[in-house]
C-alpha positions as CSV (number, residue, x, y, z in Angstrom):
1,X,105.8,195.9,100.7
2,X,104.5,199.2,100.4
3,X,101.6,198.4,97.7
4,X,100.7,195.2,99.9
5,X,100.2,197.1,103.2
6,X,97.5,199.2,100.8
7,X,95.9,196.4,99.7
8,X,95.4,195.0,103.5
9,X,94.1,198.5,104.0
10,X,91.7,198.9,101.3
11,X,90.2,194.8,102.2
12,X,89.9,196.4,105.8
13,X,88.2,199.1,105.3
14,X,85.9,197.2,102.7
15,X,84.7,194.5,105.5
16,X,84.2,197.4,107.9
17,X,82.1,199.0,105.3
18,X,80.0,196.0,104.8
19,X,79.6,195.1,108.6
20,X,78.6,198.7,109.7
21,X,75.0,198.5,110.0
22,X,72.5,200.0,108.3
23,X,69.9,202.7,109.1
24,X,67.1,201.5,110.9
25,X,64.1,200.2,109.3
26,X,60.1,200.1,110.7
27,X,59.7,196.4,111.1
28,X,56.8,195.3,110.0
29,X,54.3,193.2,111.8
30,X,54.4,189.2,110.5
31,X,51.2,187.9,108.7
32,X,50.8,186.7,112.5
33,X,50.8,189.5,114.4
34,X,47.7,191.2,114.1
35,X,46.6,194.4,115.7
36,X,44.7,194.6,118.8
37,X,40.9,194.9,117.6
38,X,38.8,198.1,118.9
39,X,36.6,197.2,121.7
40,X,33.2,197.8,120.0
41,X,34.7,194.7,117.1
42,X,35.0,192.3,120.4
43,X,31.7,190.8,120.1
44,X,32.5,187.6,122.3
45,X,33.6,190.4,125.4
46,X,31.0,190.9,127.1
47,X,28.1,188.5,128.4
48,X,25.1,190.0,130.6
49,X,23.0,187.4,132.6
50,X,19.8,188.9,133.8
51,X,15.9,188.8,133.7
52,X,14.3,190.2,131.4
53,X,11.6,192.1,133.9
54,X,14.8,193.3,136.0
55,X,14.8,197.2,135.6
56,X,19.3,197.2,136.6
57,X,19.5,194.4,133.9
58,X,18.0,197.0,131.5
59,X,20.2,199.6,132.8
60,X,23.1,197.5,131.8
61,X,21.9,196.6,128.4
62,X,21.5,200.2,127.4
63,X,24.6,201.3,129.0
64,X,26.5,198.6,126.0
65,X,23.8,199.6,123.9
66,X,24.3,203.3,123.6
67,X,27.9,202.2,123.5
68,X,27.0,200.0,120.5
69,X,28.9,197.6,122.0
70,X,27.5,193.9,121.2
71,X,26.7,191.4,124.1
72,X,25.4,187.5,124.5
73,X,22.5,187.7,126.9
74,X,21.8,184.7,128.9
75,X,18.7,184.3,130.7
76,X,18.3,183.8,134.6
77,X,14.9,182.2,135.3
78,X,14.4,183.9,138.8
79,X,10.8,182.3,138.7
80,X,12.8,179.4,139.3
81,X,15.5,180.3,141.5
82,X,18.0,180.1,139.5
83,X,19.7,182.9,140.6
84,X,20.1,180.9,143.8
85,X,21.6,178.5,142.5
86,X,25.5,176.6,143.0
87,X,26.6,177.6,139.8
88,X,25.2,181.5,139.1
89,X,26.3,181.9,142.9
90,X,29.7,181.8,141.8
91,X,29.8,184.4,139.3
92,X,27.4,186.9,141.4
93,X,27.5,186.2,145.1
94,X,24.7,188.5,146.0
95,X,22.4,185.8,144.0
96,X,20.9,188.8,142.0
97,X,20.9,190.1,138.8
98,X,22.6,191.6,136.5
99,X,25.8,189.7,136.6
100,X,27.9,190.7,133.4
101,X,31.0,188.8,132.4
102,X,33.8,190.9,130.8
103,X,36.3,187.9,130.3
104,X,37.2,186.2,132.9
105,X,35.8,188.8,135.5
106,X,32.0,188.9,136.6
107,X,30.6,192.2,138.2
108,X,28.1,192.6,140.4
109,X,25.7,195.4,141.4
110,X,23.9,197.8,138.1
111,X,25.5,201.0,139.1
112,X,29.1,199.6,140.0
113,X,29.0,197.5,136.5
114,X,27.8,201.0,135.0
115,X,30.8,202.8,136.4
116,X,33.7,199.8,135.1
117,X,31.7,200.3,131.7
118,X,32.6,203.6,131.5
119,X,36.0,203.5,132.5
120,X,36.9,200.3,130.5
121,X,34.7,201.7,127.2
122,X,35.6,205.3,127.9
123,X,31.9,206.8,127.7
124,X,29.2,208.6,129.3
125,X,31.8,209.5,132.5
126,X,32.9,213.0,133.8
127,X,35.4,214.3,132.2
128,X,37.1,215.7,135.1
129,X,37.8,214.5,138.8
130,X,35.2,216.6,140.0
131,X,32.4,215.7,137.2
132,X,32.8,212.4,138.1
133,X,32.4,212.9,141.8
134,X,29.0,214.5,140.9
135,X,28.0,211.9,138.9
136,X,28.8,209.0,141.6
137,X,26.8,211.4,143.4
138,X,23.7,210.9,141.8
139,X,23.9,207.5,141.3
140,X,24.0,207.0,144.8
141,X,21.1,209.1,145.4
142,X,19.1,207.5,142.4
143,X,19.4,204.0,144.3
144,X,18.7,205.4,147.5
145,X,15.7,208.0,146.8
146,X,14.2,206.9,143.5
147,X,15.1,203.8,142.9
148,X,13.8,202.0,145.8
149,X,10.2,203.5,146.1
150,X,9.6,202.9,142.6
151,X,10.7,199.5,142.6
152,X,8.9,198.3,145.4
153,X,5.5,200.2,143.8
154,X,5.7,198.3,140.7
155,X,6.5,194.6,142.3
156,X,3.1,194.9,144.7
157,X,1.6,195.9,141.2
158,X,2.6,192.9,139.9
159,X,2.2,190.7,143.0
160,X,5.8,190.3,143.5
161,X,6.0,192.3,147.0
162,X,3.0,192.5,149.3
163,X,2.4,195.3,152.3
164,X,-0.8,197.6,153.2
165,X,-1.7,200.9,152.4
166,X,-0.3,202.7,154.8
167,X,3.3,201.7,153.3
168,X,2.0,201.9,149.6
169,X,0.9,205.5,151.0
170,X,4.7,206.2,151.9
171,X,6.3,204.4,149.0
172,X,4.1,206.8,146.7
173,X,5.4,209.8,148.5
174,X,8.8,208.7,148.7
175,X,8.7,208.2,144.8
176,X,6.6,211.4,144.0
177,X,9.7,213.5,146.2
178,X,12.3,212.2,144.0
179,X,10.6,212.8,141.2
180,X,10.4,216.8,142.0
181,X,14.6,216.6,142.7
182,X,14.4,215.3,139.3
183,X,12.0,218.2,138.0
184,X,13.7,220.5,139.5
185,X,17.6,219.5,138.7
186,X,16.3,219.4,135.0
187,X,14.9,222.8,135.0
188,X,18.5,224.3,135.5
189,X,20.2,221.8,133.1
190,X,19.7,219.4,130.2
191,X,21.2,216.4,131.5
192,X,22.0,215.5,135.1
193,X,25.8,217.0,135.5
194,X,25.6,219.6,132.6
195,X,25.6,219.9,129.5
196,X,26.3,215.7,128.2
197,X,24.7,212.8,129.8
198,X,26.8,210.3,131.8
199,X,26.4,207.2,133.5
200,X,24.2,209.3,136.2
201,X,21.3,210.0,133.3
202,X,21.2,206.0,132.3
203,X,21.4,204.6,135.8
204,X,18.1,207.6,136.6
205,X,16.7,206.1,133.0
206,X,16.7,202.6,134.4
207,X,14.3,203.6,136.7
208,X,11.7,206.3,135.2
209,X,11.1,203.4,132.6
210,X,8.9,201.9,134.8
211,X,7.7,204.7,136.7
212,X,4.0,204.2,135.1
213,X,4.1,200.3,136.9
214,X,4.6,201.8,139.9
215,X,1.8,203.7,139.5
216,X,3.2,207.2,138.8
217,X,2.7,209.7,135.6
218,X,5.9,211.3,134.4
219,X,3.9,213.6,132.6
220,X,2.8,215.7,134.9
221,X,6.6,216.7,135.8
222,X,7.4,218.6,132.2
223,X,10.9,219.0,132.4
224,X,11.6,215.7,133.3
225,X,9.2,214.8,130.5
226,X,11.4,216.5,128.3
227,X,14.8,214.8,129.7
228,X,13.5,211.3,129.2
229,X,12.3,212.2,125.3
230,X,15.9,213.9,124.9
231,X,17.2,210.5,126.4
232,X,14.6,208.1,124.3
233,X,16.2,210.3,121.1
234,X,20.0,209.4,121.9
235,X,21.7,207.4,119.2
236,X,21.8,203.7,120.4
237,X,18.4,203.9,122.3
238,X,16.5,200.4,122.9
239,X,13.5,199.9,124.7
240,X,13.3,196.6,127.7
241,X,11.4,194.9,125.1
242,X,14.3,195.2,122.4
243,X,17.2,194.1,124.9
244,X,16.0,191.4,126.7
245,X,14.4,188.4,125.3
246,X,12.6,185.8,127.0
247,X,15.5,183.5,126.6
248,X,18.9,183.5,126.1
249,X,20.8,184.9,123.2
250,X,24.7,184.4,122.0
251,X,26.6,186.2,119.7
């Protein structure tokens, strides 16, 4: 009885053995599963409706741009009103451009689309609370101060906008005043908030671009001279010319 109570025993032990599991093992991912792909290889992600003339479509183009992130470009005829139209009115409510699709999401408004860009692609932001408080900061001010003289100087340029003299007269000063905050911001720092650009230094961009349409000569405020070459020279640069056709482009 004895040797038969061992063998029971030793069976025992010899099916617990078996049964006790093993040590863990990484489990690797099935020919299925494959790994999330790095936003700048989406190519499909983003798609930015605009007009080519449009100085906040630009912006937004060389925001993805100096991101080297790819877009499809579709082109809104506003010549033709078809940014007033059932079916653009539904993905930008404001019936302007740029509208940018990220998905299923359209966004609205240059600088707003500027900020989710840097939040969702993690570039040209403050680093900390209060950098980015300074930088919403100046963008606010760029649309108020500079942006809006020196758009409506280069549309009565082009025939777009028509009032007298008088208000051409303010316009010019308007413009001229922002441009001497800009001169003189630059002469205590290379880049709006210190010592990188940000979101603040494209959105400002967007604008002196067209500064010489609207009649004024950037050149004869040097240190903002020098910030726009510093800014022509960053890596992922285009010009209007190179980011917006004349018609629409997919990826």
């Amino acid at each position: 009885m004895a040797k038969v109570a061992k063998k029971v025993a030793k069976k025992a032990a010899a099916r617990k053995a078996v049964s006790k599991p093993s040590a863990r093992r990484p489990v690797k991912p099935s020919a299925r599963q494959k790994p999330e792909a790095p936003i700048s290889a989406n190519k499909e992600r983003f798609t930015l409706h605009g007009f080519a003339l449009s100085g906040p479509t630009y912006t937004v183009a060389l925001m993805l741009s100096l991101c080297r992130h790819p877009f499809s470009y579709i082109h809104v005829n506003l010549r033709e009103g078809a940014h007033k139209q059932p079916d653009y009115l539904v993905k930008n409510r404001y019936g302007q451009v740029p509208c940018l699709r990220d998905g299923q999401i359209f966004l609205s408004q240059s600088a707003a689309i500027l900020e989710y860009l840097a939040g969702k692609l993690g570039r040209f932001d403050g680093k900390t609370e209060f950098e980015q408080q300074r930088v919403r900061e100046w963008m606010f001010w760029i649309w108020d101060k500079l942006a809006a003289p020196i758009y409506r100087l280069r549309q009565r340029a082009r025939g777009l906008r028509q009032f007298g003299d008088e208000v051409k007269v303010m316009y010019d000063g308007e413009a001229r005043s922002a441009l001497m905050v800009l001169e003189q911001e630059f002469s205590k720092s290379e880049w709006l908030t210190g010592r990188k650009p940000t979101i603040a230094d494209i959105d400002a961009y967007g604008v002196i671009r067209y500064a010489a349409e609207a009649g004024l000569d950037v050149q004869a405020y040097p240190r903002l001279a020098e910030w726009k070459k510093r800014f022509e020279a960053l890596p992922g640069f285009a010009t209007p010319e190179q980011l917006l056709p004349l018609e629409s482009r997919l990826l």
